[in-house]
LUMGU-526891 format. One record per residue: residue in three letters; residue number from 1; x, y, z of N, C-alpha, C, O in turn. Coordinates in Angstrom, 2 decimals. Layout:
residuo  num  nu  nv  nw  cau  cav  caw  cu  cv  cw  ou  ov  ow
ala  NUM  X  Y  Z  X  Y  Z  X  Y  Z  X  Y  Z
...
***
This chain:
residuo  num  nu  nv  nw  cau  cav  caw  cu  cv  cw  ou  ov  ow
unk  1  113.59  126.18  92.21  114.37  126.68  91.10  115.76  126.07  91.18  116.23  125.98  92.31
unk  2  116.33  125.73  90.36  117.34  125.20  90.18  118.88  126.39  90.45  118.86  127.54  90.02
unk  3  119.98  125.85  91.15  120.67  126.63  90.90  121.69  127.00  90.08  122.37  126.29  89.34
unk  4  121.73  128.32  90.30  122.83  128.61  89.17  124.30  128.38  88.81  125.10  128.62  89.71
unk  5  124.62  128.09  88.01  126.27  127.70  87.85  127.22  128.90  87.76  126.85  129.75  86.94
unk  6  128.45  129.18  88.48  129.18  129.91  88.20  129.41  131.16  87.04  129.40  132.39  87.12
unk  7  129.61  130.18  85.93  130.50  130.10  84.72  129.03  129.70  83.51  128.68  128.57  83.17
unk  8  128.56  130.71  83.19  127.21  130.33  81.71  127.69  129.86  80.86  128.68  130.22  80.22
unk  9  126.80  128.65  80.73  126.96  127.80  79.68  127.68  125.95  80.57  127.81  124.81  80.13
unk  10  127.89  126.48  81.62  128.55  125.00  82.24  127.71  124.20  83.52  127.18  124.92  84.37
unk  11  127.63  123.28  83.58  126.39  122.38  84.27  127.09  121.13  84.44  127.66  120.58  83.50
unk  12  127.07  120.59  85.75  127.23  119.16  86.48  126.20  118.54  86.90  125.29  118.97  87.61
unk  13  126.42  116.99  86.22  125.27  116.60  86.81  126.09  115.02  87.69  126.69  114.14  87.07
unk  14  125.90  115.03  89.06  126.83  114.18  89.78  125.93  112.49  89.12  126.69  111.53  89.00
unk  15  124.56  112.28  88.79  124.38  111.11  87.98  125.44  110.42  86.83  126.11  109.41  86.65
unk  16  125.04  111.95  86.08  126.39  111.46  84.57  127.66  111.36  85.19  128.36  110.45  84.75
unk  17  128.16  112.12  86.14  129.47  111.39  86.52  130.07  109.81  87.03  130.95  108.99  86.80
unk  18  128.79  110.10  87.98  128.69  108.23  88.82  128.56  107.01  87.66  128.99  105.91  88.01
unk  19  128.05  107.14  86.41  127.59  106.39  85.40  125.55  106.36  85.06  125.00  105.76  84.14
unk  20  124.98  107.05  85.94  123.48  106.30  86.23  123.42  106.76  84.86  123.98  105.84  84.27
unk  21  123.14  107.45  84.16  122.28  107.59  82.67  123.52  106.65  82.02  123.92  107.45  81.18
unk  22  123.80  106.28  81.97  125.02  105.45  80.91  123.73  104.21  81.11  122.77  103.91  80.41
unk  23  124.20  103.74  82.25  123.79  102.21  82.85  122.19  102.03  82.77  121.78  100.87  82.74
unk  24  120.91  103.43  82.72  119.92  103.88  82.44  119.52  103.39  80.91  118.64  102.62  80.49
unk  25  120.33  103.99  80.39  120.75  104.01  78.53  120.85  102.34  78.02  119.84  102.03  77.38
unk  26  121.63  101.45  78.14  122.19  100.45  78.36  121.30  99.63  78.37  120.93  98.99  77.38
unk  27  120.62  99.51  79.97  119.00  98.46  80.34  117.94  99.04  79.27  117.28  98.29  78.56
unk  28  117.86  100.34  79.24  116.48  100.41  78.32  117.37  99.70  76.35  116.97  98.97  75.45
unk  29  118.30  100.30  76.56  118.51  99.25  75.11  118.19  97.48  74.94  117.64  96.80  74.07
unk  30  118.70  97.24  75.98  118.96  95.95  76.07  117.45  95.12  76.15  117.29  94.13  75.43
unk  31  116.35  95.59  77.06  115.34  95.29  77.27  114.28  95.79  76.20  113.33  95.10  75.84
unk  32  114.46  96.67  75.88  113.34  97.40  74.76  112.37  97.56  75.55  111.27  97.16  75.17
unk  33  112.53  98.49  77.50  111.57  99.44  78.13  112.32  100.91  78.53  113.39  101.04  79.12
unk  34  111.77  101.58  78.21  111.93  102.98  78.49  112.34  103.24  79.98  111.80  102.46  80.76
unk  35  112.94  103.89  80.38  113.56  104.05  81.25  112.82  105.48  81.95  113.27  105.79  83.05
unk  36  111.91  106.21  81.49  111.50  107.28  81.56  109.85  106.78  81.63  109.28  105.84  81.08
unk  37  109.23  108.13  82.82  107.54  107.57  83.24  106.85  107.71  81.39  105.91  107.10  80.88
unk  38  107.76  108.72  80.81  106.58  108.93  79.83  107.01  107.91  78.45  106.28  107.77  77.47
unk  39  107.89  107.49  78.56  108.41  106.87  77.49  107.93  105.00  78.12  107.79  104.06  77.34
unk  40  107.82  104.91  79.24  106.49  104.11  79.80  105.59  104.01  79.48  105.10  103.00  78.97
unk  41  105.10  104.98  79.68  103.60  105.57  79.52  102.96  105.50  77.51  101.88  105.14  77.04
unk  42  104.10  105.96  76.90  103.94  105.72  75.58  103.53  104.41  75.02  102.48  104.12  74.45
unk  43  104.93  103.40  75.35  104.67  102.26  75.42  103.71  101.00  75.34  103.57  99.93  74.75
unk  44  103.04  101.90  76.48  101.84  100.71  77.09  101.12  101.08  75.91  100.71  100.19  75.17
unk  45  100.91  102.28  75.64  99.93  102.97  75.00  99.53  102.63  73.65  98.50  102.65  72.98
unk  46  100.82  102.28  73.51  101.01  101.54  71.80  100.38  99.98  71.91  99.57  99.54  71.10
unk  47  100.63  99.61  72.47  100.83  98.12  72.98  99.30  97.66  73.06  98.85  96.63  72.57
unk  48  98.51  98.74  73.87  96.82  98.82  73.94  95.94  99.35  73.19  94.72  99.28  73.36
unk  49  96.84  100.22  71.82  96.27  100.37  70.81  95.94  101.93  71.36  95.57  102.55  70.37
unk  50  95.91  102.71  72.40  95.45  103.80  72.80  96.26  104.89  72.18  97.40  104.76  71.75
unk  51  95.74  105.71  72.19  96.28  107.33  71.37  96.76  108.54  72.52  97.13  109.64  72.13
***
């Protein structure tokens, strides 16, 4: 279970601070691959004609 924050409604995430989803965001633009298993997984899926 995840823990709880102080203060409801407020959440850190030390990734978005460092930059990783920026730089995440960025390569999957740049490349046109998903950066995510399922947005992977979609992908191929299209690609092989599968549903």
């Amino acid at each position: 279970m995840a823990k709880k924050s102080i203060i409801p409604g407020l959440s850190f995430s030390w990734k978005r601070a460092v930059g990783i989803s920026y730089a995440k965001r960025k390569i999957a633009k740049v490349t046109g691959i998903p950066t995510t298993k399922s947005g992977r997984q979609k992908k191929v899926g299209k690609l092989f004609g599968i549903k």
